[in-house]
C-alpha positions as CSV (number, residue, x, y, z in Angstrom):
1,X,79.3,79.7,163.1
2,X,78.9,79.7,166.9
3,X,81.0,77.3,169.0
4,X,77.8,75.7,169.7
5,X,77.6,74.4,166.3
6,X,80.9,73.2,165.3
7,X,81.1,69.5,164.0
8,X,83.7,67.0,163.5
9,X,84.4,67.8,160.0
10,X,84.2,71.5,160.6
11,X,87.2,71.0,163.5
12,X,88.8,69.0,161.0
13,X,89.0,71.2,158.7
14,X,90.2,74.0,160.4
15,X,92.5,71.6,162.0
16,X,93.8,70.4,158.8
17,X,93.6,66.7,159.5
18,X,91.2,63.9,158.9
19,X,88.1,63.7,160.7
20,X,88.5,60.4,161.8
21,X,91.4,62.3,164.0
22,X,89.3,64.4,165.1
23,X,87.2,61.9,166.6
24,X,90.0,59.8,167.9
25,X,91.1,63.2,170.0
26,X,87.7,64.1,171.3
27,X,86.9,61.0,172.1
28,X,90.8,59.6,173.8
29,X,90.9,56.3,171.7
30,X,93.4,55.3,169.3
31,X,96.6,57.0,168.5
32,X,97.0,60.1,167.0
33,X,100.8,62.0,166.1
34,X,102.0,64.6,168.3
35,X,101.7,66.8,165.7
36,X,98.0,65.9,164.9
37,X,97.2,66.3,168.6
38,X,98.6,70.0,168.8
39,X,96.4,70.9,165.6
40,X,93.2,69.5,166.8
41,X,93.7,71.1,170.4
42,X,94.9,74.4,169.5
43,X,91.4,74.7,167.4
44,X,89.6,73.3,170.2
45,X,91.3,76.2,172.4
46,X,90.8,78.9,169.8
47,X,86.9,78.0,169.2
48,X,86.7,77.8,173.1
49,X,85.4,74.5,173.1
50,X,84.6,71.9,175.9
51,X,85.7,68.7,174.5
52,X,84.0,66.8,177.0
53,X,80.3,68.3,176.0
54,X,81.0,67.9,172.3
55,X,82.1,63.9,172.9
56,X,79.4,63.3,174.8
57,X,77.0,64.5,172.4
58,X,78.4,63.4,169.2
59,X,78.5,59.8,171.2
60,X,75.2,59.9,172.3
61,X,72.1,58.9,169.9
62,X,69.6,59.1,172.2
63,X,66.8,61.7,171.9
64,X,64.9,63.6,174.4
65,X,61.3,64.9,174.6
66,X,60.3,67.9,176.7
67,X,57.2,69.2,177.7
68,X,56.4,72.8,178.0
69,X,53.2,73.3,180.3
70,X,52.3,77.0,180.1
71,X,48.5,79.2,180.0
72,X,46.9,79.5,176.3
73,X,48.8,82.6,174.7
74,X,45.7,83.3,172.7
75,X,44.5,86.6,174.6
76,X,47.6,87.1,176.7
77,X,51.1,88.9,175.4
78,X,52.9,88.0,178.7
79,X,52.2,84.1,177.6
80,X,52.8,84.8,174.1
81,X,56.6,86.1,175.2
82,X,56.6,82.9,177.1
83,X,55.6,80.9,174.2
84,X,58.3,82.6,172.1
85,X,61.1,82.1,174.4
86,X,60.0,77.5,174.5
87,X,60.3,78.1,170.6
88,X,63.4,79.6,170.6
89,X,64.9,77.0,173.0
90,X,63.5,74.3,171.5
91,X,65.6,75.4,168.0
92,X,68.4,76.0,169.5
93,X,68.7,72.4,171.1
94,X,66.8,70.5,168.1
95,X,70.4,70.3,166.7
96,X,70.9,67.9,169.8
97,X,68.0,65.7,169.3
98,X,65.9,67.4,171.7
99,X,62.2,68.3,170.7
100,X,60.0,70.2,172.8
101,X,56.3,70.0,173.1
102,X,53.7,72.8,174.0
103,X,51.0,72.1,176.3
104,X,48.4,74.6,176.5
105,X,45.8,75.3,179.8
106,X,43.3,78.1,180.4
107,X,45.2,80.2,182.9
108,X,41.3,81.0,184.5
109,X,40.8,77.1,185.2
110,X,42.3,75.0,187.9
111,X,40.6,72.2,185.9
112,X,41.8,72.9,182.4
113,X,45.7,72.9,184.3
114,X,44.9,69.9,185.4
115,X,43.8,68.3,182.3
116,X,46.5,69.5,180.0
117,X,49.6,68.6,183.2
118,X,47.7,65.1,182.8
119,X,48.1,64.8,178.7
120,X,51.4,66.3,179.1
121,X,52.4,63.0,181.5
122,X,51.1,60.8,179.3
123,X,52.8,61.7,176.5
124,X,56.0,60.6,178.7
125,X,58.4,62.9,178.8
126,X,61.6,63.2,179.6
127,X,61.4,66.5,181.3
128,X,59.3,69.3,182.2
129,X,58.9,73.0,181.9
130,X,56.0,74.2,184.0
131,X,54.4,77.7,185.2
132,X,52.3,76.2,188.0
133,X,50.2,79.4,188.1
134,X,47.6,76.9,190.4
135,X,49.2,76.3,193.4
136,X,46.6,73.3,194.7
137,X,46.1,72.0,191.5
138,X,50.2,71.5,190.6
139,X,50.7,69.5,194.2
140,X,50.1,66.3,192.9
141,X,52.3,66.5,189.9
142,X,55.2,67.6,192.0
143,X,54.6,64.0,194.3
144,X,54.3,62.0,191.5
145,X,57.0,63.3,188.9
146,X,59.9,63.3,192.4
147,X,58.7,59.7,193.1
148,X,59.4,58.9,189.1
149,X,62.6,60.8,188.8
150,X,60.9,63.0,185.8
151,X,63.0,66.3,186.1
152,X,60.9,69.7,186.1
153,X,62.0,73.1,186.0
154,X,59.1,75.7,187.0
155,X,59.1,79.6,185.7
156,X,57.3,82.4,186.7
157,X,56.1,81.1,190.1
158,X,58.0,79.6,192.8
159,X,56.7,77.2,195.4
160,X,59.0,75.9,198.5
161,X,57.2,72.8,198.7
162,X,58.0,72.2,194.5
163,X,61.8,71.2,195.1
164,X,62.1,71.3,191.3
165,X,65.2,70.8,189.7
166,X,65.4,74.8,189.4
167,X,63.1,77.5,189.7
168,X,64.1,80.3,186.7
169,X,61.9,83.8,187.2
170,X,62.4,86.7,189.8
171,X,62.2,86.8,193.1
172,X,58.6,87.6,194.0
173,X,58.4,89.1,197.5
174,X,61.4,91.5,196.5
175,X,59.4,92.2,194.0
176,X,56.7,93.3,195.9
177,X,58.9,95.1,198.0
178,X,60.6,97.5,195.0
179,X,57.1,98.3,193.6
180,X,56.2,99.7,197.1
181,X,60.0,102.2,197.5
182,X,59.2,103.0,193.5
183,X,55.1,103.6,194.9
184,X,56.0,105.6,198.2
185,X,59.5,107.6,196.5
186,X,59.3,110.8,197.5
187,X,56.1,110.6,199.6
188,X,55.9,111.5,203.4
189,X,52.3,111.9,204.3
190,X,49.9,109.3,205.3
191,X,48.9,107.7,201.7
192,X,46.7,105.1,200.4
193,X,47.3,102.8,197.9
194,X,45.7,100.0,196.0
195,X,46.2,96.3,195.0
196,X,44.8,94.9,191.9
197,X,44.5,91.5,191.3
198,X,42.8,91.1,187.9
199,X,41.5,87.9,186.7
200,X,43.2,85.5,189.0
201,X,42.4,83.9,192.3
202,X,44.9,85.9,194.3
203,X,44.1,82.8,197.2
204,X,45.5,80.3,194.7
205,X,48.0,82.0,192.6
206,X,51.3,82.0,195.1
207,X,52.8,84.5,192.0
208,X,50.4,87.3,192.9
209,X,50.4,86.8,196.8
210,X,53.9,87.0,197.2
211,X,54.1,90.7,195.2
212,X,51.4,91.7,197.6
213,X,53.2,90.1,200.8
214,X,56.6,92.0,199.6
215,X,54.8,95.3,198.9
216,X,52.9,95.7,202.3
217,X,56.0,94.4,203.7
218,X,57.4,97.8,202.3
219,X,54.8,99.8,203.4
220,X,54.9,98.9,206.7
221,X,58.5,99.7,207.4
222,X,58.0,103.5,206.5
223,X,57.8,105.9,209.2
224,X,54.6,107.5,208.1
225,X,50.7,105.6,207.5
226,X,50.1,103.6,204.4
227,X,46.7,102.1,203.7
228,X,46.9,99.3,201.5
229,X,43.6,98.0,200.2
230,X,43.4,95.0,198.2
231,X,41.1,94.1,195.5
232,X,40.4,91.0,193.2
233,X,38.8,91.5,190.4
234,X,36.8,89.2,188.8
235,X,37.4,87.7,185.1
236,X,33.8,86.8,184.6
237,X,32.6,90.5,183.8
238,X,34.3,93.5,182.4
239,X,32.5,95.5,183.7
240,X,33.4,94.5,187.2
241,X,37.4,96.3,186.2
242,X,35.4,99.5,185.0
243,X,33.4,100.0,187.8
244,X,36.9,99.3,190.4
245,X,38.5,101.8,188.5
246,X,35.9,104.3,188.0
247,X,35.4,103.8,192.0
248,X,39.0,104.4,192.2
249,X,39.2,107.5,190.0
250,X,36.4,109.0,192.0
251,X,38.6,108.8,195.3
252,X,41.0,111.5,195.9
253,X,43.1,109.7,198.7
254,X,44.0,107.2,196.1
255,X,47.3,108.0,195.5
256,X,48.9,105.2,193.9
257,X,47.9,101.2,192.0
258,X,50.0,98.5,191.7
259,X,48.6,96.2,189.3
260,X,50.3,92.1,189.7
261,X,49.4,91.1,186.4
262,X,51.0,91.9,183.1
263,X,48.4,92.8,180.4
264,X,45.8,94.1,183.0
265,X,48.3,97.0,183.7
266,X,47.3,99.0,180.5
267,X,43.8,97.6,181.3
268,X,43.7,100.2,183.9
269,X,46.0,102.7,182.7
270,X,43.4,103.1,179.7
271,X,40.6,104.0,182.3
272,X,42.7,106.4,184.6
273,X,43.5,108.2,181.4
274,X,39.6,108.3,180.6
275,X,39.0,110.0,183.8
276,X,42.2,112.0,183.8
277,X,43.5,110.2,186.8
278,X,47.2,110.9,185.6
279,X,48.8,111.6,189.1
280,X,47.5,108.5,190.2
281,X,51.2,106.8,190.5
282,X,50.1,103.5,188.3
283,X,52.9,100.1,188.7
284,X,52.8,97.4,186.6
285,X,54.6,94.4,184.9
286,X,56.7,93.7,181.8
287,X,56.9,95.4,178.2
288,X,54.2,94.3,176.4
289,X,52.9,96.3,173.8
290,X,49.6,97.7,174.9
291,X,52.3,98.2,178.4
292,X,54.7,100.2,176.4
293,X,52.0,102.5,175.2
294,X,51.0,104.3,177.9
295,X,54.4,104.1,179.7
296,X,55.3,106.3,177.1
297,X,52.3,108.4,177.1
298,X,53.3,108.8,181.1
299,X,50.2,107.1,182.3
300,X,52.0,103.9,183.6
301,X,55.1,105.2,185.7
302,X,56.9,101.9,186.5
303,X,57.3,98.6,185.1
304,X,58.9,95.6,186.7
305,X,60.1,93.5,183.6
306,X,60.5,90.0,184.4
307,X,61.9,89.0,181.2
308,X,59.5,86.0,180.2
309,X,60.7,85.1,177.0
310,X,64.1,84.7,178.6
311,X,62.5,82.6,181.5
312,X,60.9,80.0,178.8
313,X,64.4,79.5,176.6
314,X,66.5,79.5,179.6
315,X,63.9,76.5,181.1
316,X,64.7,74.5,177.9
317,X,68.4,75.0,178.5
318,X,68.7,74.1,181.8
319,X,66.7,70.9,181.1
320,X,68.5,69.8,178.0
321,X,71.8,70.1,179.9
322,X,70.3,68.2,182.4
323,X,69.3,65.5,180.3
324,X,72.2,65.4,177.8
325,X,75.3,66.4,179.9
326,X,74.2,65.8,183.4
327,X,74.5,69.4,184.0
328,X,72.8,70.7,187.4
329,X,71.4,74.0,186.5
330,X,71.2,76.1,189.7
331,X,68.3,75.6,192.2
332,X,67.5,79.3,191.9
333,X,67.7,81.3,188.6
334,X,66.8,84.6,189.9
335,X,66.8,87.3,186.9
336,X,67.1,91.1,188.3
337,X,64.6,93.3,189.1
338,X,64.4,95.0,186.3
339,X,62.7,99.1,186.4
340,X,61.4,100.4,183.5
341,X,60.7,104.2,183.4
342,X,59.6,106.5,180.4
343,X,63.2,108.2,180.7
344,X,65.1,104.4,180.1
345,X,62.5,102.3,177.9
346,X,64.6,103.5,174.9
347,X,67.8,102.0,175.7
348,X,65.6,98.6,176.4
349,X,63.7,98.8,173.3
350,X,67.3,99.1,171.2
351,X,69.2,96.9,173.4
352,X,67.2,93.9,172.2
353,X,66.2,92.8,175.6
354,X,62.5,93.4,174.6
C-alpha cells in the first residue's frame, strides 16, 4: 500500500492502538498517553507521512470537480496519451473526492474550442486543465476565469499573457533551438532546411510558432548559411502533404525537415521513404506508435518527446493540491528536452516512460 493510501484504521493498526487515537494525534485534540503518542508517530515517520495533508483531508468532506479541456483524441495518438494521462490522474485523486471531467474540441476549429471551453464553464467547475492550442480564441477564458478566481493549469502551450496557476509542458523556443543543433550536427556548408506545419494555423497556434522562432534562432547563430523555408500545410486536402513532400523529395538542397506536430512526423517520414529520400535528416515529436516505426526503420532521426501523458496526470495533481491542501504548484513545470535516437529508444521503451 502506498503512503498515499493509508487510512486511520490502517495507521492504527500498525500502530497497535485504537483508531479513535489515531485521529486524536493527527488531528491535536484530546489527550492521548505518552506511550500512545510515540506508537502513532513512529508509524507516521516510518510510512513517511505528512500528518498535516492526511488531517486535512480526512477532515475535509467537500468534493471537487475538475475540468479537463483538451482536442478530440479520436484521430490523434499525441491527444490520446494526453487523454490517458487526465484518466490516470483523475483515479489517482478519486480516493480524495475529486472527479474530473473530459471536455472534448476539434483541434482544427477555433469555434468548436470555443464551444466546448463554454460547456466546460457552465458545468462550474472548480478548476481547469486546458491546452489552449487557439491562442485568440482562449483570451477571453483566461479574463473571465482570473476575475472569478477559477484556477487553471494550461499544458502543452504556454502563453505570457495566460498567468495560469502553472504552465506544465516543455519549454518551446528551446525546443526549437535543440531540433536545429540536432538538424545542423555535423554540417558546415551552406544548407537548407524545411519547416512543416501540418494541419494547424501556425499564425494562431503559439505551440508551433515558438519551435520555429527557437529553431531559426539556431540557425542563425551558426557561422555558415542556413535557409530556412517554412511551410503550412493545409488539413483540408491530403493531397496538399503529398504534393509538399514530393516537391521536397524532388529537391536535392533539401537537406533536412523538422516537422512541429506529433502524428504528422511519420506522415512524412512514410513519403520520404517512398521516394527514397533517407538522407533527408527528418525531426519530429514524441513516441507515438506510427513515430516509433520508422525511428526504428532510420527514416525519422530525432524525436523530441514531450512526455504528454505525464503533462495531463501531472495537471490533475497540481490542481487537486491546489484545491484540497492549498498547495501552489510551481508557475513553470518545465519537463526536459527529451532526445530520442534509434541507438536509445530501447532503454525508453523498457523504462516505462513511454
Amino acid at each position: 500500500m502506498s503512503t498515499q493510501n493509508f487510512r486511520i484504521k490502517d495507521i492504527a493498526k500498525k500502530a497497535g492502538v485504537s483508531t479513535g487515537t489515531v485521529d486524536r494525534v493527527l488531528h491535536n485534540r484530546g489527550k492521548v498517553s505518552e506511550e500512545a503518542l510515540r506508537k502513532v508517530n513512529a508509524v507516521l515517520g516510518e510510512i513517511d507521512y505528512k500528518p498535516n495533508l492526511l488531517a486535512r483531508t480526512l477532515s475535509s468532506k467537500k468534493s471537487f470537480t475538475l475540468a479537463a479541456i483538451i482536442p478530440n483524441q479520436e484521430d490523434d495518438p499525441y491527444w490520446i496519451q494526453c487523454k490517458k494521462g487526465v484518466d490516470s490522474g483523475a483515479e489517482e485523486w478519486s480516493q480524495f473526492g475529486v472527479t474530473v471531467r473530459t471536455f472534448l474540441f476539434d483541434k482544427l476549429s477555433g469555434s468548436s474550442f470555443i464551444k466546448t471551453t463554454q460547456e466546460a464553464l457552465n458545468s462550474a467547475p472548480d478548476g481547469i486543465l486546458i491546452a489552449p492550442i487557439f491562442l485568440h480564441e482562449a483570451r477571453a477564458f483566461f479574463k473571465y476565469w482570473k476575475e472569478n478566481n477559477i484556477p487553471y493549469v494550461l499544458f502543452n502551450t504556454n502563453l505570457n499573457e495566460a498567468h495560469p496557476l502553472s504552465f506544465i509542458g516543455q519549454n518551446l523556443f528551446e525546443s526549437g533551438k535543440v531540433a536545429g543543433e540536432l538538424m545542423l550536427l555535423g554540417r558546415q556548408e551552406p544548407t537548407k532546411i524545411v519547416v512543416l506545419h501540418i494541419e494547424e494555423d501556425v499564425n494562431n497556434s503559439p505551440h508551433l510558432s515558438e519551435k520555429e522562432k527557437g529553431f531559426r534562432a539556431y540557425c542563425e547563430s551558426v557561422l555558415f548559411s542556413v535557409e530556412v523555408v517554412s511551410i503550412n500545410v493545409s488539413h483540408t486536402k491530403k493531397s496538399s502533404l503529398d504534393k509538399t513532400v514530393e516537391n521536397i523529395a524532388f529537391d536535392t538542397t533539401v537537406a533536412g525537415i523538422l516537422v512541429t506536430t506529433s502524428k504528422e512526423t511519420a506522415l512524412v517520414a512514410g513519403l520520404l521513404e517512398q521516394y527514397n529520400r533517407n538522407d533527408i535528416r527528418l525531426i519530429g515529436y514524441d513516441l507515438l506508435e506510427q513515430n516509433l516505426t520508422y525511428i526504428k526503420k532510420g527514416m525519422i532521426k530525432f524525436l523530441i518527446n514531450q512526455n504528454p501523458t505525464r503533462q495531463t496526470s501531472l495537471g490533475v495533481s497540481h490542481l487537486a493540491n491546489f484545491l484540497l491542501f492549498k498547495k501552489v504548484p510551481p508557475s513553470l513545470d518545465l519537463f526536459p528536452l527529451e532526445i530520442v535516437t534509434k541507438e536509445n529508444l530501447s532503454s525508453y521503451l523498457t523504462s516505462g516512460i513511454y
